[in-house]
C-alpha positions, 0 to 999 in steps of 0.5 A, a space after each residue: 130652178 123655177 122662179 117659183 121655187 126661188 121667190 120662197 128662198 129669197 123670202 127666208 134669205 131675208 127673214 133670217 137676215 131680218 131677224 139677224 139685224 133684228 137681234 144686233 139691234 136689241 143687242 145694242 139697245 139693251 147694251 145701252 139700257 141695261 143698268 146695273 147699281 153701283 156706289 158713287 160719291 155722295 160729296 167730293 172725297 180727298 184722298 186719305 179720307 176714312 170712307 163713312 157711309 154718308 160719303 157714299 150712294 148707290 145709283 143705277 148707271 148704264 153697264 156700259 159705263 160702269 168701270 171693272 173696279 166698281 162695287 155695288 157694296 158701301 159696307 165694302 168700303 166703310 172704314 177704308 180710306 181713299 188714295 185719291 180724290 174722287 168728285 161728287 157722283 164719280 164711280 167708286 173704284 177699287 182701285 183707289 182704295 187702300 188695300 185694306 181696312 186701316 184705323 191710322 191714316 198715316 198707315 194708309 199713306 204709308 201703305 200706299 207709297 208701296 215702299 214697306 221701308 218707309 216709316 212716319 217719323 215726326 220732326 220738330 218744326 219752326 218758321 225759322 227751320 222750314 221755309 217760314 212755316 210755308 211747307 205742306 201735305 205732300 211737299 218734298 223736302 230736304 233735312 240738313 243736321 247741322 250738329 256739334 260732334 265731341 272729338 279728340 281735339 275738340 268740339 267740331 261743328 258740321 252740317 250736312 244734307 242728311 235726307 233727300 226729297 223727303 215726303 212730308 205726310 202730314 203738317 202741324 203748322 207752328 202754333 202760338 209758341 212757334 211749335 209744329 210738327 213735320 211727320 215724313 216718310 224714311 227708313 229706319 237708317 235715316 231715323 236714327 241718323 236724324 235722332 242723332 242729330 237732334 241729339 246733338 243739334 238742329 235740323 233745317 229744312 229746304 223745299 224742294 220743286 215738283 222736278 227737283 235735282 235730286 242728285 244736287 244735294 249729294 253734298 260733301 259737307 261743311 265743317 268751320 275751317 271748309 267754310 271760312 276756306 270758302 269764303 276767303 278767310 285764311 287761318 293759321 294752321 293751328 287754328 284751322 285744326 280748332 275749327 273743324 280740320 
């Protein structure tokens, strides 16, 4: 080949090749340019918040940087509820919604615990029965009954952890009279158990730490005669069995 054959050829090597980065280059331009609308936080959101319009704001954002789960639609969102805190400006994301449009934010949480056991159960609520009113939203806690059972050979006192690392979903604090509510999360099982118990006496309640042990309140129980035999009080037979045996 004569080298004036070969000095075209080079020409459209480099042409193409010219017209290869060229295009790369506008790919990577346009990849950081091109925007698309997406909704975002008007204001910082918490979670189980029923979603307003005024919550809400469209901006245009880079494409590269807007998650799959976003949405250009408020109508979309009105009227659902978040299961996360979003801060001001953050993407909307699908996937912090509850599934569907719901009225009741206690049915909002229920649904996002993704156990359809569960149910919102209130409980009556003191100073004296929890934690000196200092439990919140979103603790975990314990329920111990401690009731007075009719038998045969009398009445029997017995308490007994009744309820393990229990979700508190929503908090009334102990008002003026030293009344609250607790409303938790349990299974049906659980709330006739605890009906019971407040049938025939009073529930306490015990906090439980972000790792608790849960497996520590598997306990046994205590009747009167198995809580004077612990602590050291002998009883004579007979009036061991009027206390509890």
């Amino acid at each position: 080949m004569s080298r004036k054959n070969q000095i075209p050829i080079f020409t459209l090597i480099a042409v193409i090749l010219g017209l290869a980065a060229a295009y790369t280059a506008v790919s990577i331009v346009k990849k950081y340019t091109d925007t698309v609308q997406v909704v975002v936080a008007a204001r910082d959101i918490p979670a189980y918040k029923k979603i307003n319009a005024d919550d809400l704001k469209l901006v245009e954002l880079p494409r590269i940087s807007v998650p799959k789960d976003s949405t250009a639609s408020i109508s979309e969102l009105q009227g659902r509820y978040l299961i996360w805190p979003v801060a001001a400006g953050d993407v909307i994301r699908t996937s912090k919604i509850a599934d569907q449009k719901i009225d009741s934010l206690l049915t909002a949480k229920l649904t996002h615990l993704k156990d359809p056991s569960l149910r919102a159960f209130a409980l009556p609520y003191t100073k004296e029965t929890g934690v000196g009113g200092e439990i919140s939203e979103g603790d975990r806690i314990d329920i111990i009954a401690s009731v007075k059972i009719e038998t045969s050979g009398g009445v029997v006192g017995v308490g007994k952890t009744v309820a393990r690392n229990v979700l508190v979903l929503k908090v009334e604090k102990p008002n003026d009279a030293g009344q609250g509510i607790l409303i938790v999360a349990l299974t049906p099982q659980q709330i006739e158990d605890i009906a019971f118990a407040l049938t025939s006496g009073t529930l306490r309640y015990s906090l439980n730490g972000y790792e608790t042990d849960i497996q520590a309140s598997e306990t046994k129980g205590v009747t009167g005669a198995d809580w004077l035999e612990r602590y050291g009080f002998w009883l004579p037979g007979q009036i061991r069995k009027e206390v509890g045996q």
